[in-house]
C-alpha positions as CSV (number, residue, x, y, z in Angstrom):
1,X,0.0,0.0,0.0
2,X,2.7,2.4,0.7
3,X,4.4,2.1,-3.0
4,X,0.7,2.4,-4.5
5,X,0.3,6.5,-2.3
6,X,4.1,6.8,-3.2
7,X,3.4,6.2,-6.2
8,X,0.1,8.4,-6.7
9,X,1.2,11.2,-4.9
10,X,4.3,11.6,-7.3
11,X,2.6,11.2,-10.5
12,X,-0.2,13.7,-9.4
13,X,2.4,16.2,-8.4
14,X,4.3,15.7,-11.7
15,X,1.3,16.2,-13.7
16,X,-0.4,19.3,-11.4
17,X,3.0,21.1,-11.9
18,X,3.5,20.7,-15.7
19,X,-0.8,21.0,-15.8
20,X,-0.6,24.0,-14.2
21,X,2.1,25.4,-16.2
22,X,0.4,24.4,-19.4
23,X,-2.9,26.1,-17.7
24,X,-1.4,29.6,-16.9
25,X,0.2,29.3,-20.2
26,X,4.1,30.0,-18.7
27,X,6.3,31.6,-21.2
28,X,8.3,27.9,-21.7
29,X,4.9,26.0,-22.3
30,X,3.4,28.6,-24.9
31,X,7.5,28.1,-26.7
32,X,6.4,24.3,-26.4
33,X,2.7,24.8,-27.7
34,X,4.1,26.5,-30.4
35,X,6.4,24.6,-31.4
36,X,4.6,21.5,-31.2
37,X,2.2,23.4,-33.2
38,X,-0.7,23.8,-31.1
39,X,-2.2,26.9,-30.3
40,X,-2.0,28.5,-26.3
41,X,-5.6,27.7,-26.0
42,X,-5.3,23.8,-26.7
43,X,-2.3,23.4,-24.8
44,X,-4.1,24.8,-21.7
45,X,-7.0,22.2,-22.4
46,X,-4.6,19.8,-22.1
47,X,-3.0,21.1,-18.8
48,X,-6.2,20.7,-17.7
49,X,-6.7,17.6,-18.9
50,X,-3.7,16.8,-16.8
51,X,-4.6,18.4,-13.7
52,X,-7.6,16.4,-13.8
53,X,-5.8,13.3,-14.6
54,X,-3.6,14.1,-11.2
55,X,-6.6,14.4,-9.1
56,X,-7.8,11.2,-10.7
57,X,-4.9,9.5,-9.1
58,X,-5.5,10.7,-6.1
59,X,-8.7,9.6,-5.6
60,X,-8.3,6.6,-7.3
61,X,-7.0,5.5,-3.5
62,X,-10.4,5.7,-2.2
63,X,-12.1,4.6,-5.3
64,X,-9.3,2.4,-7.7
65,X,-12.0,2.5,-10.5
66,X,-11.3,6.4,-10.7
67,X,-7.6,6.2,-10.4
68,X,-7.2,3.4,-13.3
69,X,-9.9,5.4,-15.6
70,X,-7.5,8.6,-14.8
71,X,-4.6,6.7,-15.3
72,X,-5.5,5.2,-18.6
73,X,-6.6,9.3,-20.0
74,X,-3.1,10.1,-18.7
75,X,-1.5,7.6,-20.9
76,X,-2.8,8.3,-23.2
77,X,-2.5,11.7,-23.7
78,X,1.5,11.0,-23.3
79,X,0.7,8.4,-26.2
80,X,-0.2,12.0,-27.9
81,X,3.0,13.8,-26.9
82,X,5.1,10.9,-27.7
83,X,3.4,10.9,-31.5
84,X,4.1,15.0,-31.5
85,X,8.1,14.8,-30.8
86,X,8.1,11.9,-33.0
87,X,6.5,14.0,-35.7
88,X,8.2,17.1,-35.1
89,X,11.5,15.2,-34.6
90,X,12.5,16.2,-31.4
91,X,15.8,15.3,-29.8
92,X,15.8,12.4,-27.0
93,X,16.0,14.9,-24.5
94,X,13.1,16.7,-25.3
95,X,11.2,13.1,-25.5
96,X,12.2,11.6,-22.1
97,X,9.9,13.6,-19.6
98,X,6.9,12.1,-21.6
99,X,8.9,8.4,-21.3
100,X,9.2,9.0,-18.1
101,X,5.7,10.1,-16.6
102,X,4.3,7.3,-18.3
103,X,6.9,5.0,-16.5
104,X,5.6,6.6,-13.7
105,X,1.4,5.9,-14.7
106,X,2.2,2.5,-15.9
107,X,3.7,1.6,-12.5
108,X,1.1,3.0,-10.8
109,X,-1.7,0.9,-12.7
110,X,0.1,-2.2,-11.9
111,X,0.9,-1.3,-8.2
112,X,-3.0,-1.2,-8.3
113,X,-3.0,-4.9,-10.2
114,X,-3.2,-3.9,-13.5
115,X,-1.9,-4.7,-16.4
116,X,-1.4,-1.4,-19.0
């Protein structure tokens, strides 16, 4: 049990800190949405989409149903950044934060018994 809150308590804080840059649309993330080629208004959906994903996790320790459901949006909107470095050719380093985090989700879902 105390992996799984380690766990949940790090990926939501990952994804509320780079949601909530995304949200306020922070001079590096509108650089990022621009050059992913997004416009500032999508990539603040998505921070949202990501700080919603974080509280997911979080209450997915009182109800797992939530946490998996949240856990399966997160991957795959890093399934979608993944596709966007690919396409726009990014270098390795630009691509690892998104290998990691979902690392970090994957481990999470099978800390809770499932399989991604």
């Amino acid at each position: 049990m105390t992996v799984l809150i380690v766990l949940s308590v790090l990926a939501a804080v990952v994804f509320f800190l780079f949601g909530a840059a995304k949200l306020f649309a922070l001079a590096p993330m509108r650089e990022r949405a621009a050059h992913a080629g997004f416009s500032v208004t999508a990539y603040r959906g998505i921070g949202a989409l990501e700080i919603a994903g974080a509280a997911g996790i979080l209450l997915g320790l009182a109800v797992p149903a939530l946490g998996i459901l949240a856990a399966v949006g997160l991957l795959l909107l890093l399934a979608g950044a993944l596709i966007t470095h690919v396409r726009n050719r990014d270098s390795g380093r630009d691509v690892v934060p998104a290998l990691v985090c979902a690392v970090l989700v994957a481990g999470y879902l099978v800390t809770l018994g499932v399989s991604p």
